[in-house]
Every structure is written in structure tokens, then in C-alpha cells.
N, C-alpha and C positions, 0 to 999 in steps of 0.2 A: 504493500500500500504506500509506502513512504517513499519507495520507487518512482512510480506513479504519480504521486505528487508532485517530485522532482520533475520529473520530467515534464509534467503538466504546467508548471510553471516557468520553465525553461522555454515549453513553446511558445508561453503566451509573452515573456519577454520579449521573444525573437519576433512575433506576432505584430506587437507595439513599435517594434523598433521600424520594422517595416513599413508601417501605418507610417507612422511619423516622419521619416526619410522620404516618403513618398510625394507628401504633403507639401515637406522641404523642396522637392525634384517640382512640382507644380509651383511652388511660388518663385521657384528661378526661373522656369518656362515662362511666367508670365511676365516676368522682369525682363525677359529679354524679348517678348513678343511686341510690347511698349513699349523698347528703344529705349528701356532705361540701362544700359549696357554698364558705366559706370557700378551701379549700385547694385544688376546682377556680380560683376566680379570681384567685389567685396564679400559676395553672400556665399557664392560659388567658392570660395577661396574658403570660407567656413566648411563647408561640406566636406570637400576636400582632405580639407585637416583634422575633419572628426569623423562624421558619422559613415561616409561612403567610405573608409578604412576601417570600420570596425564593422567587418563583418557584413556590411551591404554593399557588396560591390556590383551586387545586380543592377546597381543603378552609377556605377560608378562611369560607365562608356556615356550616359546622359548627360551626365552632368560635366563629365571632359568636355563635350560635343559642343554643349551650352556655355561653357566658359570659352571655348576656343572660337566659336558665332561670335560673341559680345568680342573681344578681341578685334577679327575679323572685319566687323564693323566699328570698332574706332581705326583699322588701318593698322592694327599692331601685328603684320602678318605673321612675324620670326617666331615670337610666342604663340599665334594664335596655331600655327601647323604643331606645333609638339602637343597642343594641348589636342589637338583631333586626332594627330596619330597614336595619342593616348587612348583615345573613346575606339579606335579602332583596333587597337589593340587589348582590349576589354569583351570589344563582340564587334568580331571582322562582317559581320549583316548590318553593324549601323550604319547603313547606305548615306545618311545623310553627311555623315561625316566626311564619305569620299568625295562630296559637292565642292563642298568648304576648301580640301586641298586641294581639288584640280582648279579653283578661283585662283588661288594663292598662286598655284604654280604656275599657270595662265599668267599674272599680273607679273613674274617674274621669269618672264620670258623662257619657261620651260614647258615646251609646248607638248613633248610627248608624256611627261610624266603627267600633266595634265590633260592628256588623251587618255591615259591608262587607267586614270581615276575615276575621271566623267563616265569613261565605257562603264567601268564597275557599277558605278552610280545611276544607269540608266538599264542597267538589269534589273534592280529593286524600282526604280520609275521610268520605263519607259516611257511614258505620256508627258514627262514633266518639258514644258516646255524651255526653260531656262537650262535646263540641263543641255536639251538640243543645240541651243543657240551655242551655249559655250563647246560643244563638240564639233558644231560647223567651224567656228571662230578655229580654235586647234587646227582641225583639218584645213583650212584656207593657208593658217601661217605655216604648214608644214608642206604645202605644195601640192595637196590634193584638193583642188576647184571641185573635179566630180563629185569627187566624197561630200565635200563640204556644203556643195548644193542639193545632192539627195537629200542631205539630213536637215539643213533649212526648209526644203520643201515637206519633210514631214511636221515641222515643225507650223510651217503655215496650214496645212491642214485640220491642224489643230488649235491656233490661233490667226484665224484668215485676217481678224481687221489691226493686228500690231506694226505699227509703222515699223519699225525697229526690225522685225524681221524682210522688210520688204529694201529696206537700205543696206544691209548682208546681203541679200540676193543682186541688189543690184550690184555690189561690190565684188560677188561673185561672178557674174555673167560680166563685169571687164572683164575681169582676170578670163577668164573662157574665151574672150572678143566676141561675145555678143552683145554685140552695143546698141542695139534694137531694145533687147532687155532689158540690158541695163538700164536704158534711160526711162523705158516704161513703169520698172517700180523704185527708180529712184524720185519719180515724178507721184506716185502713191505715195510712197513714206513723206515726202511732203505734203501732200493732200490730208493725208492722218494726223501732221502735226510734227512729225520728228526733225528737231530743230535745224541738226547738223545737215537733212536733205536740202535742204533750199538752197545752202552756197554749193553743194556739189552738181547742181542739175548745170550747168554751164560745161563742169566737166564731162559730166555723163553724156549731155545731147546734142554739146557744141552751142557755138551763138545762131 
């Protein structure tokens, strides 16, 4: 009986702790959903050093994942990749994680480790369209036009009215010499609003 007790009470420890840590894991989520990036990585840096190392490390690759975002987006990249190939090294399925490095690697001009990531990253979401875009992007700076246009055209299938992908496209069909194209959706993505298209239609259509 005292066994039993033991034990009984041992789970419900672990139970609470769980509970609790969890709770913790949602209020950094939301910290960081609100662009309070700041004030997540103060909280996250608490987790950190307590409860996601005692014993909860089920939630340890979330919470790397989440500290290395808010990073990320203050532009802290150096730190914010160790802190995701932490969360991916906790549980190599946190796809989202492999997003965040092929950014970083992307912004630091290493375009295929940033192929390598994004691919990983678009097995767990295929549909994602940001993910697309930054896979065309890779592939355009690595010298595959074809490639990079297939995957922007899935991309537009799936987001037909985004300026933004229609001024890729058309940056891709230069690089193709299709300058018909080109200049037809670099003339959309201006029509849609994306800023950059308006000084380039000169380029794209001639005077």
C-alpha cells in the first residue's frame, strides 16, 4: 500500500509539473505571437534554466524554437540558429524550426544549406506558402530559373492574388529571357500594390 502511494504521488507530481510547464510553453507562445519578442526572451530564458531541464524536456525543442523566433525577429540571427538547432535537436519533426534556419541561412548568403532546410521544412508543410517563396528564392540564387519557377508557380496556385509572388516570377522569367512574362507580372505585382514593382516595370518592358 505505501508502494502505491508512493508512486501515486510521484505521478501526480510529474502530472502538475507538466500542467504547469505547459501553461508556461503557452504564455511564451503568446508572447511571441504579439511581437513582444523582448519580454518573450527574458521568460524563455527562465524556462530554460529551470523547469524545461528538470525533467520536461518534452517541451524543451518548443520552447528553443520560440526563443530562437523572438531572436530571429529582433535580427539576432548568430544566436537565434543555435537556439533552433537546439529545438531540432530535441525533436528532429519540429519542422518549424527548419523554417527559421533556412531564413537565416538564406539572409547569409548560404543558399544551399538553406535549400536543405526549406526542403525538410516543406515535407511537414507543403502548402505553406512562405516556405515556397523562400525555396524558389534558393533555387533562382543557385542557378536553377526552372526549378525556381515551378515552385513559385505552385506557390501562386495557392496564393493567386500576392503581389510579391508575381514580382519573383517576373524576376524569374528575365533570368529565362522571357521578357513577354516578365513584364506581364511584373506589371501585376504593381497592380497589387508591391512597392518595389513600379521602379522595375521600365526595366522589365523597356520605355
Amino acid at each position: 500500500m505505501k508502494t502505491f502511494l508512493t508512486f501515486s504521488f510521484s505521478f501526480l507530481v510529474l502530472f502538475l509539473a507538466a500542467q504547469d510547464i505547459r501553461s508556461d510553453v503557452d504564455k511564451l507562445q503568446s508572447l511571441v505571437d504579439n511581437e513582444s519578442y523582448i519580454e518573450a526572451l527574458g521568460f524563455a530564458d527562465k524556462l530554460i534554466a529551470n523547469r524545461v531541464k528538470e525533467g520536461n524536456q518534452a517541451y524543451a525543442s518548443i520552447v528553443y524554437m520560440l526563443r530562437g523566433t523572438a531572436k530571429y525577429e529582433l535580427e539576432l540571427e548568430t544566436d537565434a540558429i543555435v537556439d533552433l538547432k537546439m529545438a531540432r535537436a530535441f525533436n528532429n519533426k519540429n519542422y518549424k524550426a527548419y523554417y527559421y534556419i533556412a531564413a537565416i541561412y538564406y539572409k547569409m548568403a548560404r543558399y544551399s544549406s538553406s535549400l536543405e532546410n526549406i526542403i525538410y521544412f516543406l515535407e511537414y508543410a507543403p502548402g505553406d506558402v512562405e516556405g515556397l517563396i523562400l525555396k524558389s528564392k534558393c533555387e533562382l540564387e543557385m542557378g536553377n530559373s526552372f526549378g525556381a519557377k515551378m515552385t513559385i508557380q505552385k506557390a501562386l496556385g495557392l496564393r493567386s492574388s500576392d503581389a510579391e509572388l508575381y514580382f519573383i516570377r517576373a524576376v524569374i522569367n528575365a533570368q529565362l529571357g522571357e521578357d513577354k512574362l516578365a513584364c506581364k507580372d511584373i506589371k501585376i505585382a504593381d497592380k497589387f500594390g508591391f512597392e518595389a514593382a513600379k521602379a522595375r516595370i521600365e526595366d522589365f518592358c523597356g520605355k
